[in-house]
C-alpha positions in Angstrom: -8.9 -33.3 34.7 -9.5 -35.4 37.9 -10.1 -38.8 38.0 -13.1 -39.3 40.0 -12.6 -43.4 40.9 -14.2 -45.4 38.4 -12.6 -47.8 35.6 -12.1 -45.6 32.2 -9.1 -45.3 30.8 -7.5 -41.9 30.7 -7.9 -42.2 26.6 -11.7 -42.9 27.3 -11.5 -39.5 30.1 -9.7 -37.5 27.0 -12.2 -38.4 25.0 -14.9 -36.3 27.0 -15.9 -39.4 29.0 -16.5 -38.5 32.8 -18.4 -41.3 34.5 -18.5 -45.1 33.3 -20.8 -48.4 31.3 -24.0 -48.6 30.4 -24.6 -52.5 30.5 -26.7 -55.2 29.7 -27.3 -58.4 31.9 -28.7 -60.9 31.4 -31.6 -61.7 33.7 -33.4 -64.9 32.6 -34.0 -66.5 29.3 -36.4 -64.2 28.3 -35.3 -60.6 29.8 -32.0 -58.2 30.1 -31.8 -55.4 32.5 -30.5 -51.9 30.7 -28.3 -50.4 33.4 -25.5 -47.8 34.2 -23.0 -48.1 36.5 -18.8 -46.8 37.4 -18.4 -50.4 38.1 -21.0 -52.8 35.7 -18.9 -56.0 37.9 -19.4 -54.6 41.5 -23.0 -54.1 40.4 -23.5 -57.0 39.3 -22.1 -58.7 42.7 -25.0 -56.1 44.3 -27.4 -57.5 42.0 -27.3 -61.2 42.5 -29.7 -61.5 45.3 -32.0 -60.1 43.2 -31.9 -61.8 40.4 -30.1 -65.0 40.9 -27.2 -66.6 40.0 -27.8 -66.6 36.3 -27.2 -62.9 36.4 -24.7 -62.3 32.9 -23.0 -59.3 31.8 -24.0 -59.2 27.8 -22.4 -56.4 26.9 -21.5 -52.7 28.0 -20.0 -49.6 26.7 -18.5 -46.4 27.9 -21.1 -44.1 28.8 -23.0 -41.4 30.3 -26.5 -42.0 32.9 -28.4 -40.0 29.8 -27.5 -43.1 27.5 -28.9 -45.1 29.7 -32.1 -43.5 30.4 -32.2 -42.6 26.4 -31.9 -46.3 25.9 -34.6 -47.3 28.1 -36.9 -44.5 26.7 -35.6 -46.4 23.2 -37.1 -49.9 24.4 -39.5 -48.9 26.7 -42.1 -51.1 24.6 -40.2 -53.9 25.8 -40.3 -52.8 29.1 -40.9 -55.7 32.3 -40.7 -53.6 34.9 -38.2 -50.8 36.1 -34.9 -51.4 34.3 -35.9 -54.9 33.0 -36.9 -55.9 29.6 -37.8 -58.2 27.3 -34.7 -59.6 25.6 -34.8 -58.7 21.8 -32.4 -59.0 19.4 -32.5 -55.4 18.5 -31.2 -54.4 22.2 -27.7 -56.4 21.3 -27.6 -54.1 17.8 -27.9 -51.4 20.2 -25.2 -52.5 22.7 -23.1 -53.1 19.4 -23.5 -50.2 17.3 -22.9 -47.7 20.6 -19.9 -49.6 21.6 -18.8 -48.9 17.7 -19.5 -44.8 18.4 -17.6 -45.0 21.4 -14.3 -46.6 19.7 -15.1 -44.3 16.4 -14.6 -41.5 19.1 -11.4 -42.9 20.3 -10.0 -43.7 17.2 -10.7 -39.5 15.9 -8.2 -39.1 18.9 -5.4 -36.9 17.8 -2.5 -37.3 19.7 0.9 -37.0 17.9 3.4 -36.0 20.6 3.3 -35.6 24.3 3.5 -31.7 22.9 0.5 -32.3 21.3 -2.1 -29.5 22.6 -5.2 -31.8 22.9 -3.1 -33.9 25.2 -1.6 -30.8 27.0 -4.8 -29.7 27.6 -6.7 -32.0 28.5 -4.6 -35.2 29.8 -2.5 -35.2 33.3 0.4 -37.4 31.9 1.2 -38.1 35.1 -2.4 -39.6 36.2 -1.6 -41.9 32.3 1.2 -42.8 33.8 -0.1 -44.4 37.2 -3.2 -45.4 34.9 -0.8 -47.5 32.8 1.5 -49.0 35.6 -1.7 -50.3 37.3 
């Protein structure tokens, strides 16, 4: 497995993870924008000219680019423009429950020993290693 530069965990890259968050900022009182991105802070950064300085990450969860686009197609009734829409209270549940799926995922993890054959397989203990002394 090869780590290709963005911020999951090896556990999260075990997991069948590969690329990095789908998030949710913040935009103005009244909308969020639905995003994906390897790095949801570094995108924000890019995103404050935009948008403005009350740009805030809500939430985000470990994800793929097809949970983001399945979520937009999810709210697309709520949709301002592009990635944009109108905040509802439903969008948070969203955020919640998928973060939930993605720790229910982690959690069905089994790793007994370093012998263990899902970790053998498909973990490079010493890639866990650097990860952890970071």
């Amino acid at each position: 497995m090869a780590r290709t530069g963005h911020l999951l965990s090896p556990l999260e890259e075990l997991a069948g993870y590969n690329y990095g968050f789908v998030y949710l900022l913040r935009v103005d009182d009244a909308s969020v924008k639905i995003g994906f991105s390897e790095h949801p802070c570094r995108r924000m950064r890019d995103l404050r000219p935009t948008y403005g300085d009350r740009l805030r990450l809500m939430a985000c969860f470990v994800g793929e680019p097809q949970e983001e686009r399945d979520a937009h197609k999810r709210f697309a009734h709520l949709r301002v423009e592009n990635e944009r829409f109108l905040y509802s209270s439903a969008i948070e549940t969203y955020f919640r429950e998928a973060r939930e799926r993605v720790r229910g995922r982690l959690r069905e993890m089994h790793l007994c020993t370093v012998a263990c054959p899902q970790a053998v397989e498909r973990l490079d203990l010493r890639m866990l290693c650097a990860w952890l002394k970071r």
